[in-house]
C-alpha positions in Angstrom: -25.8 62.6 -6.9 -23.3 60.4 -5.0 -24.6 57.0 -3.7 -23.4 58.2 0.2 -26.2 61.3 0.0 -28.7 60.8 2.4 -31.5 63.4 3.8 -33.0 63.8 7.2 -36.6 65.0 7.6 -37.6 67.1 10.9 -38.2 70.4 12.2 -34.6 71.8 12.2 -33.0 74.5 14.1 -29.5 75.8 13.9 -27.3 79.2 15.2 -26.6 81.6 12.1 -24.7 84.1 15.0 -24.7 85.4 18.5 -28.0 86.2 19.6 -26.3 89.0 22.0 -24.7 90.6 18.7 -27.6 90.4 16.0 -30.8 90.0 18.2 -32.5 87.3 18.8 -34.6 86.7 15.3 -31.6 87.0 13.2 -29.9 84.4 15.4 -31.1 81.5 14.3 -32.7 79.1 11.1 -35.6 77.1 12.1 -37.7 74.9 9.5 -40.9 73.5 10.8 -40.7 70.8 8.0 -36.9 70.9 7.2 -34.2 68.6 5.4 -30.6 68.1 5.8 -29.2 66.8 3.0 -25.7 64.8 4.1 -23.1 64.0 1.5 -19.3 62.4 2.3 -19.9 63.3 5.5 -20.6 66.8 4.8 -23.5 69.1 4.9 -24.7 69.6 1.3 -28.0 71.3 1.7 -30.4 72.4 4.7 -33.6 74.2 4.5 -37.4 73.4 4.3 -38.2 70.1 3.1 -40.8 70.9 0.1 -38.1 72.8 -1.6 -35.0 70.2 -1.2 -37.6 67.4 -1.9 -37.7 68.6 -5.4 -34.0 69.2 -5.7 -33.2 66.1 -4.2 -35.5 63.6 -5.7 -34.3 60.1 -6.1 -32.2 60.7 -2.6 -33.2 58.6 0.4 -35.0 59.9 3.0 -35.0 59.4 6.4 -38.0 60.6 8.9 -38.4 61.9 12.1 -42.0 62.5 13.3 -42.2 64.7 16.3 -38.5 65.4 16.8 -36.2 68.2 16.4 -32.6 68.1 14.6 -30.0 70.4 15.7 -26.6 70.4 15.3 -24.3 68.1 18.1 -23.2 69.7 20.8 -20.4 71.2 21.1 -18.3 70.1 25.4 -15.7 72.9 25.6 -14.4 70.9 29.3 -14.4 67.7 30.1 -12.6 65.3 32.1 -12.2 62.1 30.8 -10.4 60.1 33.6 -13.4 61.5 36.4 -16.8 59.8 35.2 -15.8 57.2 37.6 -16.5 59.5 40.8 -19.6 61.9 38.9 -21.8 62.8 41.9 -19.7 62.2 44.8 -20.5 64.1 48.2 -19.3 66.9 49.7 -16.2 69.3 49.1 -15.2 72.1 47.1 -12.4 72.5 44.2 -9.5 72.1 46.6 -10.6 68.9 48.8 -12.5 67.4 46.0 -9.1 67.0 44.3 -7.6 65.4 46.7 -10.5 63.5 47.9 -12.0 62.3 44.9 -9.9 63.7 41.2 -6.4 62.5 42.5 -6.8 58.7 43.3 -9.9 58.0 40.3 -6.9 59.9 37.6 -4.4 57.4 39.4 -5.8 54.6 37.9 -5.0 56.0 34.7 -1.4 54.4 34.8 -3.1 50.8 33.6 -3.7 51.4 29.7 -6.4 49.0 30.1 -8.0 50.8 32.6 -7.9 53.8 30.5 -9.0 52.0 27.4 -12.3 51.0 29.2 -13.0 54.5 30.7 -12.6 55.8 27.0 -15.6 53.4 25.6 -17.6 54.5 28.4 -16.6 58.0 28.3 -17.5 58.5 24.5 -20.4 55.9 24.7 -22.0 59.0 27.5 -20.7 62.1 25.3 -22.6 60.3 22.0 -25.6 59.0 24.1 -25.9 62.8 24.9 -26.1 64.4 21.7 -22.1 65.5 22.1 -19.7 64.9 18.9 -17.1 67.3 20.3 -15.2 68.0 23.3 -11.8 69.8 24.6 -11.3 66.6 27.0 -8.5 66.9 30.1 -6.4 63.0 30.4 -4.6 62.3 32.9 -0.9 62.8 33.5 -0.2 59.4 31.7 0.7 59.3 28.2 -1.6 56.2 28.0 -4.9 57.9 28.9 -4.7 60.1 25.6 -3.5 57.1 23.7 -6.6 55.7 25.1 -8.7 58.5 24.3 -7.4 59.4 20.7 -7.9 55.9 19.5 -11.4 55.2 20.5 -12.4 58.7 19.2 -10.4 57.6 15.9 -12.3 53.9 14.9 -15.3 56.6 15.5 -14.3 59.5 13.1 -15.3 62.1 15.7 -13.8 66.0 16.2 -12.6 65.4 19.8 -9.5 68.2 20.9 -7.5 66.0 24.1 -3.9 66.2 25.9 -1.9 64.8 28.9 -2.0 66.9 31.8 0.6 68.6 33.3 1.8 68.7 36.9 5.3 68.7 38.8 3.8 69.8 42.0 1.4 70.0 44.5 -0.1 67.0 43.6 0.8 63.3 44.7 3.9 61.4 43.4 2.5 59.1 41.9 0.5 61.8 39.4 3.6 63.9 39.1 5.8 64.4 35.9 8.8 66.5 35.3 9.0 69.7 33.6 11.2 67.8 31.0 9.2 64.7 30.8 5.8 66.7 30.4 7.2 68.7 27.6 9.0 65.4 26.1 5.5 63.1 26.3 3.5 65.1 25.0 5.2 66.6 22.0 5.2 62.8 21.3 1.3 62.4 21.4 1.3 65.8 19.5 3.3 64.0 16.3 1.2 60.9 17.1 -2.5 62.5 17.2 -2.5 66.1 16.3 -4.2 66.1 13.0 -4.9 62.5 12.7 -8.7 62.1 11.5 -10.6 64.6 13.0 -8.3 64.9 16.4 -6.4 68.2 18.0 -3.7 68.2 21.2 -4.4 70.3 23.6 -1.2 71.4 25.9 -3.0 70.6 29.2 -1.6 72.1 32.1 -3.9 71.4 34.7 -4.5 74.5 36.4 -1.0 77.4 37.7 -0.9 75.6 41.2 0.0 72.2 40.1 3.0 73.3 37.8 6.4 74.9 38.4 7.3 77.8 36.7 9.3 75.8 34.5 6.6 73.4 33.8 4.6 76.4 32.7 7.3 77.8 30.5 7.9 74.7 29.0 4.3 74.4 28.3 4.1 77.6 26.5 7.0 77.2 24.4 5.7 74.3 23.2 2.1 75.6 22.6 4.1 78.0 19.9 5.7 74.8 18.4 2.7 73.5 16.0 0.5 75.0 14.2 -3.1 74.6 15.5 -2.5 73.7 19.3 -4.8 74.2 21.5 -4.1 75.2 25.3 -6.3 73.8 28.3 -6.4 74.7 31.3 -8.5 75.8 35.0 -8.5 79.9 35.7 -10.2 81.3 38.8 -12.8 78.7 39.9 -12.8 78.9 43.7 -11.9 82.2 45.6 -9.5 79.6 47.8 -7.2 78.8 44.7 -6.8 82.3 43.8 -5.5 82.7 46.5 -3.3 80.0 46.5 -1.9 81.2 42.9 -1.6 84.3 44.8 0.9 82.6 47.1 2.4 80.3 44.7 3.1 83.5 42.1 3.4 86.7 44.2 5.6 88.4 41.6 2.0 87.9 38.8 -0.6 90.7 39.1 -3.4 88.6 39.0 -4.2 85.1 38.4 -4.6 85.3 34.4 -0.9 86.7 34.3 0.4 84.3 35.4 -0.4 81.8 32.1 0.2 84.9 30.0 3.7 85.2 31.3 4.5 81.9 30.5 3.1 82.3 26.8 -0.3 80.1 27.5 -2.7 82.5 26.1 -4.4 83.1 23.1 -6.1 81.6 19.7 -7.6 78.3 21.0 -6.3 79.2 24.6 -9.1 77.5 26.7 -9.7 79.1 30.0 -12.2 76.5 32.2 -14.5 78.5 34.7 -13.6 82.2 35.1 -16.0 82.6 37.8 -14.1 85.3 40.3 -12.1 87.3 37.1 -11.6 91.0 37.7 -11.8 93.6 34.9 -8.6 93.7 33.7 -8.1 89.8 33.1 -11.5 89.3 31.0 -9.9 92.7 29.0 -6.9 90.4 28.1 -8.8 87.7 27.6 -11.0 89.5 24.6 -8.3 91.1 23.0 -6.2 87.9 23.0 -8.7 86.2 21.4 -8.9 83.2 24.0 -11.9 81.7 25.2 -13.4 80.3 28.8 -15.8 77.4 29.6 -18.9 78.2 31.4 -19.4 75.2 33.3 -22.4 75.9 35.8 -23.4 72.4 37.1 -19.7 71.8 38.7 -19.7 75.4 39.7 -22.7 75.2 41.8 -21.9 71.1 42.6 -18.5 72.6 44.3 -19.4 75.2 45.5 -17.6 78.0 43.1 -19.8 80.7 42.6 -21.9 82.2 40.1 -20.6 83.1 36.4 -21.2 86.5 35.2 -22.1 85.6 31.5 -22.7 88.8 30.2 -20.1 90.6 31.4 -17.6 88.3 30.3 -18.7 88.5 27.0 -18.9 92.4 27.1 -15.2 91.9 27.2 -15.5 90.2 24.0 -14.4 87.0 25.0 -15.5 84.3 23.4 -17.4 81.9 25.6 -18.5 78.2 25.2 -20.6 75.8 27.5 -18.8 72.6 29.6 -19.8 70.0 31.8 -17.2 69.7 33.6 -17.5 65.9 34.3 -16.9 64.8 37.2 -17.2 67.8 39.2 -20.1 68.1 37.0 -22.8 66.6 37.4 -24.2 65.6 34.1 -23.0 64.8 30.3 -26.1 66.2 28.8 -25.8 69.7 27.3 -29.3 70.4 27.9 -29.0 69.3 31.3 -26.2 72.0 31.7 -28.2 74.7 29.9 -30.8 74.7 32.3 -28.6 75.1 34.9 -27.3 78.4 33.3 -30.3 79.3 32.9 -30.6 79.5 36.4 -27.1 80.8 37.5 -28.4 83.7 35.3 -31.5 84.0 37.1 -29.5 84.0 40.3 -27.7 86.9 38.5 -30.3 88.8 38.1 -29.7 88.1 34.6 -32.0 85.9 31.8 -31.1 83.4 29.0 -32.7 82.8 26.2 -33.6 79.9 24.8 -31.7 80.8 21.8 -29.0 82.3 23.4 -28.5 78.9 24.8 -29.0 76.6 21.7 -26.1 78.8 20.0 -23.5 78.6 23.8 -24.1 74.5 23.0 -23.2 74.3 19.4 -21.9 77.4 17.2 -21.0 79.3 20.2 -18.9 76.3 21.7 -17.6 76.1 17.7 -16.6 79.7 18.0 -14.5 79.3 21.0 -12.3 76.4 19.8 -12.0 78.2 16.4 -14.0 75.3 14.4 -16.7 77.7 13.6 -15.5 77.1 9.7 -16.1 73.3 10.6 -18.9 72.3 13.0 -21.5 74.1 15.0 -24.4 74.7 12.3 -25.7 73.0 9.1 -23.7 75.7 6.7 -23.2 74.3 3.1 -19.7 72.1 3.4 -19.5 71.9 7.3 -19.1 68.2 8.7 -22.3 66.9 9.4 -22.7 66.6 12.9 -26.0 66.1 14.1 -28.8 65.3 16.9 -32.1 63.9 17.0 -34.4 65.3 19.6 -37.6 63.6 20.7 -40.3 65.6 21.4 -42.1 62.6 23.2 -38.9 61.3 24.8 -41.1 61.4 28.1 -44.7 61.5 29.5 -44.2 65.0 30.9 -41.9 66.7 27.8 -44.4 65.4 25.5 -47.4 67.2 27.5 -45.3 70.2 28.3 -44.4 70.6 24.6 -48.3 69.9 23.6 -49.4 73.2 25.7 -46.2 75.5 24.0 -47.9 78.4 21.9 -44.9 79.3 19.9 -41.7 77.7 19.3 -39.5 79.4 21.9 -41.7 78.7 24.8 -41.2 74.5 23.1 -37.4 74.8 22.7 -37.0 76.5 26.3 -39.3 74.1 27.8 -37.3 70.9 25.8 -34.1 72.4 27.1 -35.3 72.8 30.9 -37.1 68.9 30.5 -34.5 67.3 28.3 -31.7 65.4 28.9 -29.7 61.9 27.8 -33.5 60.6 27.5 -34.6 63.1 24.9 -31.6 62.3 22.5 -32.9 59.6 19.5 -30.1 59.8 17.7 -26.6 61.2 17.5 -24.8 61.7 14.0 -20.9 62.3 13.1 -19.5 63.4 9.9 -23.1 61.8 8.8 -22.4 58.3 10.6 -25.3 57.2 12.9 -23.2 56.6 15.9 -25.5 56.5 18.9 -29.6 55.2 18.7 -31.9 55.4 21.8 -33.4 51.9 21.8 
């Protein structure tokens, strides 16, 4: 046994597939007394501790009394240059843009300014129980230098790019069509592939780019293997139909990224709150994914996402916070408001359902299901460390729980940063609650 294998003793829970596809009981792996055995960084073992305790002798073990380890959580949108105006009052997609998003992203231009917001930004995502996000920059080359090199020094699987926009935006967040596709191809032979980290062609959303901009985009999302695309689809009914204006000749708003190539395999769609029939049909059979982000979209204003009928489209859908139009980092935090979007719907989510949207689900939809997003024999070992007792009230919620759906729903709904103890990457403790 290699001197780097180390075990972790808990209950452990972790997604084996959609709930929605195999029911809810063949769904998941839970081990009231489990072990995760960690080696290189990998997952070498998981399953219930009086078994690997005897295969494992001799390893050292570390224990957690009254906690719960699950695999780390998986942000499929995130804005990186925005935790500077989280929770500010007052406006819907449009003016929040240009009241709040445009002059905090400005910033972005100083590299030092950038490089702070980065240590804060990850310090949040880790203190959270998140090891990987798709993460939007800012228009500035700098911002994903920024990003990339402070997710580097901490060996994490983050996916980021440089946002594009010619347009509609102010001058001094504008590139070029040319320049966009120029800087960023050079942050894709800098980054893409370095460590753990992924480019993401980032336009920010069909309004804010030309045409060209979005052709440009597209070609280059064919140019190396492994991109991913980012961008915003059909948040607010008032920017559809302001794509509507902007792209008369496009049947819908969806067409218009497809036109310019910007669709498919580890295309990430944030939002899809108003889409019609026909555009989550292309979405499913293109293979591309959307980010249901429901604190922002009830924050702004948006609407309500229709979670099951997306995915009866068969797209493939993660969870996102959407910081800073959301209003919270934590992934549990964000679950229970989906849970009650759904409810709003008419709809339910179950506790399950939701452990599996945060982590393999959120794997699924950036194709790193073969990677992260449960504790499968030689999948990186990213990990949380839930506290049962993390408060007064969770702890004598939890106590009153008769069977271990009604304790994970109820730790979901109660939890947030306060209830993560511990926060692993590729088996590195990289975040501890004091």
């Amino acid at each position: 046994m290699s001197h780097t294998t180390q075990a972790y003793r808990a209950a452990i829970l972790h997604s084996l597939a959609d709930p929605s596809k195999v029911g809810v009981e063949q769904s998941y792996e839970y081990f009231e007394d489990g072990l995760l055995v960690v080696e290189e960084g990998q997952v070498l073992a998981c399953g219930p501790a009086e078994e690997l305790l005897v295969r494992f002798s001799g390893v050292t073990v570390t224990e957690y009394p009254d906690a719960l380890i699950t695999p780390g959580f998986i942000d499929t949108h995130i804005h990186f240059p925005q935790v500077g105006v989280i929770g500010s009052y007052g406006t819907q997609l449009l003016e929040w843009l240009n009241t709040y998003t445009f002059p905090a992203e400005g910033r972005f231009a100083d590299a030092e300014v950038a490089a702070e917001n980065a240590e804060v930004f990850l310090g949040e995502l880790l203190r959270n129980g998140t090891t990987t996000a798709l993460v939007f920059g800012s228009v500035h080359k700098q911002s994903v230098d920024a990003f990339f090199e402070a997710a580097l020094a901490r060996n994490l699987r983050m996916i980021a790019g440089k946002v594009l926009m010619d347009r509609n935006a102010p001058d001094f967040l504008q590139d070029t069509p040319e320049s966009g596709y120029a800087d960023s191809k050079a942050l894709i032979e800098r980054w893409h592939g370095k460590g753990r980290l992924s480019y993401a062609v980032t336009p920010r959303f069909a309004p804010t780019s030309s045409s060209e901009q979005l052709a440009l985009a597209g070609k280059l999302f064919g140019e190396y293997p492994g991109l991913y695309m980012h961008t915003h689809l059909s948040e607010n009914l008032k920017e559809i139909d302001w794509v509507k204006a902007l792209f008369p000749e496009r049947k819908n708003y969806l067409d218009v990224y497809d036109h310019h190539g910007l669709i498919g395999p580890r295309a990430v769609f944030a939002h899809g709150v108003h889409l019609c029939d026909d555009e989550c049909a292309r979405l499913g059979e293109t293979g591309s994914a959307v980010a249901f982000c429901p604190t922002s979209n009830l924050f702004i204003g948006s609407g309500l996402f229709d979670l099951p009928r997306v995915e009866g489209h068969g797209v493939r859908v993660g969870l996102g916070t959407d910081v800073g139009g959301g209003t919270s980092f934590s992934q549990l935090t964000t679950l229970s408001e989906a849970y009650k979007v759904l409810q709003l719907r008419g709809e339910s989510l179950n506790p399950f359902k939701s452990l599996y949207l945060a982590t393999l689900g959120g794997a699924r939809s950036l194709y790193l299901d073969d990677k992260i997003g449960n504790f499968a024999a030689g999948k990186e070992a990213d990990f949380v460390v839930l506290d049962y007792k993390a408060t007064p009230l969770l702890e004598f919620r939890l106590k009153q729980a008769k069977t271990f759906a009604e304790k994970l729903f109820a730790l979901i709904t109660l939890g947030d940063d306060r209830a993560v103890k511990e926060t692993f990457a590729a088996g590195r403790s990289l975040h501890r609650r004091d």
